[in-house]
N, C-alpha and C positions, 0 to 999 in steps of 0.2 A: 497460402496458409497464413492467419492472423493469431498471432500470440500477444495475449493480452499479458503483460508484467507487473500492473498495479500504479501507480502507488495502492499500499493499502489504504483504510479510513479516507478513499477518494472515492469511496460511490460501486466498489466492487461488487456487493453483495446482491446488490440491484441490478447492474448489470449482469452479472454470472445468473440472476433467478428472473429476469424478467428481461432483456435488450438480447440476451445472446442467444435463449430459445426461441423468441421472436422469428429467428431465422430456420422456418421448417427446413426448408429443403438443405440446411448447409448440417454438415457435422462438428458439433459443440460437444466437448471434452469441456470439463472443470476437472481439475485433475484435484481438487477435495474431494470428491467420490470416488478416488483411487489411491487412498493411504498407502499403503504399504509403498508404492514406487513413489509418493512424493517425498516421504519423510527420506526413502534411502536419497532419490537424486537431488535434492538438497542439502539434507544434512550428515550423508554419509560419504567420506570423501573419497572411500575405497570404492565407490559404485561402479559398475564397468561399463563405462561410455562408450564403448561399440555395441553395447548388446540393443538391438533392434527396441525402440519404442513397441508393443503392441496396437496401437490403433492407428487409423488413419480421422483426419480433422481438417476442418475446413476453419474453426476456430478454435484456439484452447485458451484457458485462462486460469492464471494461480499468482497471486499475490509472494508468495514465497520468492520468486525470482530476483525481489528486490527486498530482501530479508535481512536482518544486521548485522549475516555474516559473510556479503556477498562483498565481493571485490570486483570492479568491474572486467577485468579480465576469466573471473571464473560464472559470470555473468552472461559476458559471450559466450563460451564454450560451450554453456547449458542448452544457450540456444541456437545454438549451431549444432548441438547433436540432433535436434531433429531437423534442420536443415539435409546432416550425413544421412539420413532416413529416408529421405525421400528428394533425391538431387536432383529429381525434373522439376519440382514447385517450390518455388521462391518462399523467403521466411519477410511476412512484414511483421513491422510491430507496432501495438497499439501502448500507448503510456497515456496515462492518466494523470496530469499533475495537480495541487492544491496550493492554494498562497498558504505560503512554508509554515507561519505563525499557527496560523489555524489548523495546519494538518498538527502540528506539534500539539497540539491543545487535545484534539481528536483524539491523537495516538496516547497522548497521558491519562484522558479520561476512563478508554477504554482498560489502560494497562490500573488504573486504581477501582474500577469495577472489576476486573474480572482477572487483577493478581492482588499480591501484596504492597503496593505502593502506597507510602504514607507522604513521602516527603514535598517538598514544594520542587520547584522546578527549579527553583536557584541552586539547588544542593543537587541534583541528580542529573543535570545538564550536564557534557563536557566540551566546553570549545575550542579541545583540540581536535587535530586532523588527524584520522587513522584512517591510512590506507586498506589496512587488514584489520579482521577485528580480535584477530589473536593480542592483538595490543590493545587494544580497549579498556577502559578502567569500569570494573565488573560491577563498580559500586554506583557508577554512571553510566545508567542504560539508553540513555537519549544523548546524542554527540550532533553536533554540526555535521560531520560529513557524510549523513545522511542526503542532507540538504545543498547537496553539490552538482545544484540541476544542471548549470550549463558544461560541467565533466562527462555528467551522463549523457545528456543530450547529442555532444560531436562525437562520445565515442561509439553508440548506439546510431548515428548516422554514416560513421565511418564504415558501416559493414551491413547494415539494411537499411531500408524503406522504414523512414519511421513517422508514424500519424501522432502526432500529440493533439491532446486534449484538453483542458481546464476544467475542473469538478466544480468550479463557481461559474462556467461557462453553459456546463451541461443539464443544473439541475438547478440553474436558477426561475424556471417555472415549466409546466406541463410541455408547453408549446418548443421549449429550448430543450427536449427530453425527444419530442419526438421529432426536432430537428437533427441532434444528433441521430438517432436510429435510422433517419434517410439518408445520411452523411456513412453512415455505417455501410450501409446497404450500398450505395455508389462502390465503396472501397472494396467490398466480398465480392460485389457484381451478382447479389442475391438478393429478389424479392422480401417482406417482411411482414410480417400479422401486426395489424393495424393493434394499436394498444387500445385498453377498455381504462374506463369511468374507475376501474378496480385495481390499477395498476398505479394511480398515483393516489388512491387513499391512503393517508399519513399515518395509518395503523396496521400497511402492510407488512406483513412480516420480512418482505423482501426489502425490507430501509431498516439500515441498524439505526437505531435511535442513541442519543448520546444519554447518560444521567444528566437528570439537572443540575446545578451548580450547587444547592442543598442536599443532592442526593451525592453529590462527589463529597461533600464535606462531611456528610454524617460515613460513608462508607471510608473515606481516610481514618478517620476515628479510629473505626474498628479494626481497619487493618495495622495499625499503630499498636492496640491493645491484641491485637493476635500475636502479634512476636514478640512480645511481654520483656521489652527493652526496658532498659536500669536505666530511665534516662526521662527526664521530667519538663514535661514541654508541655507552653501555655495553649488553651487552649484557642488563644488568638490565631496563633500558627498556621491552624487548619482554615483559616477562614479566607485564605486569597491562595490561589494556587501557584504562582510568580509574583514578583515584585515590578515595578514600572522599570527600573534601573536593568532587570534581567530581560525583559522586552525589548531594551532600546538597545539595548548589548546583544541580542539576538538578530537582531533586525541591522543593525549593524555590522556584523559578520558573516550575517547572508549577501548582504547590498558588496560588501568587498570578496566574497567569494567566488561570487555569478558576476563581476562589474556591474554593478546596475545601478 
């Protein structure tokens, strides 16, 4: 069994609508088509981890497993309950990672389309380490420890089989798309539907597209003027989303994080 974890804004969406049904004969769960049990077994901590999953999968996949209130220890245990589920078949895992800048870029874009985020990255960043995210500073929703790939990596191979994968690896053109999917296919040990001419047009709705850089600035705007803040900012502000200084200082504390 193949549990996909995410990264999010790594290419999920395409794969959960288009690489994982690819696989007739295997059983694919996306567990977004089953709200009610993802919202409780991720964000309800009272859920009762003995009680039997309902399906059986030959893949599942949910971006939630690595969500920003997962600790790696309650990260294991998620996926180890379906391990307890079904103790003849092995749990691998698939991860998906993004050079870190860029996912961070991703994940802001999308959080200032489709929340209320106004501010630049220098002011909402946190670069401390928070193990839990009960300690979190609530007014900084993006933290470095996020970004603590090689923690996750050994602790996530201390306990399964695990496939990693690069998002700049997989969808850097058609041919690199459906070299992954054969690469996939070796790992399930399941045949695959050859992809069509319609699977990599750039107007599929299966590829979440980012706003453009004018479209992030004109929707920062707005969401600035929607929480009707007593507080009077030029309107230069809006026009670079980070500073160079907070790049270098990001990239900095990843490279000492991961040793790299």
């Amino acid at each position: 069994m193949l549990i996909h974890i995410g990264l999010s804004r790594a290419g999920s969406t395409y794969l959960q609508q288009v690489i994982f049904p690819s696989f007739k004969k295997s059983k694919y769960i996306n567990l977004f088509n089953h709200k009610k049990f993802r919202l409780n077994f991720f964000y309800n901590y009272n859920y009762p981890f003995q009680k039997k999953f309902p399906y059986k999968f030959d893949i599942l996949s949910c971006e939630n497993f690595l969500n920003p209130y997962t600790n790696i220890n309650l990260l294991l245990s998620q996926i180890r309950y379906f391990e307890k589920n079904y103790p003849k078949r092995k749990i691998e895992v698939l991860l998906i990672l993004r050079k870190p800048f860029e996912h961070l870029l991703s994940l802001y874009n999308y959080s200032v389309a489709n929340g209320a985020v106004y501010e630049k990255l220098d002011d909402i960043f946190d670069f401390s380490y928070f193990p839990y995210a009960s300690n979190m500073n609530k007014n900084k929703p993006f933290t470095i420890t996020a970004y603590n790939y090689k923690s996750l990596i050994k602790n996530l191979k201390k306990n399964f089989k695990v496939h990693i994968f690069w998002y700049e690896d997989i969808f850097e053109n058609h041919l690199s798309i459906k070299n992954f999917q054969s690469k996939l296919s070796r790992i399930l040990s399941k045949d695959f539907e050859k992809l069509n001419d319609s699977n990599f047009n750039e107007n599929n709705k299966s590829r979440n597209r980012s706003l453009s850089k004018q479209d992030i600035l004109k929707k920062r705007i707005k969401n600035f003027k929607r929480k009707k803040i007593k507080l009077i900012v030029n309107k230069s502000y809006f026009k670079t989303r980070f500073s160079v200084k907070f790049k270098r200082k990001f990239i900095l504390h990843f490279n000492k994080m991961n040793n790299s």
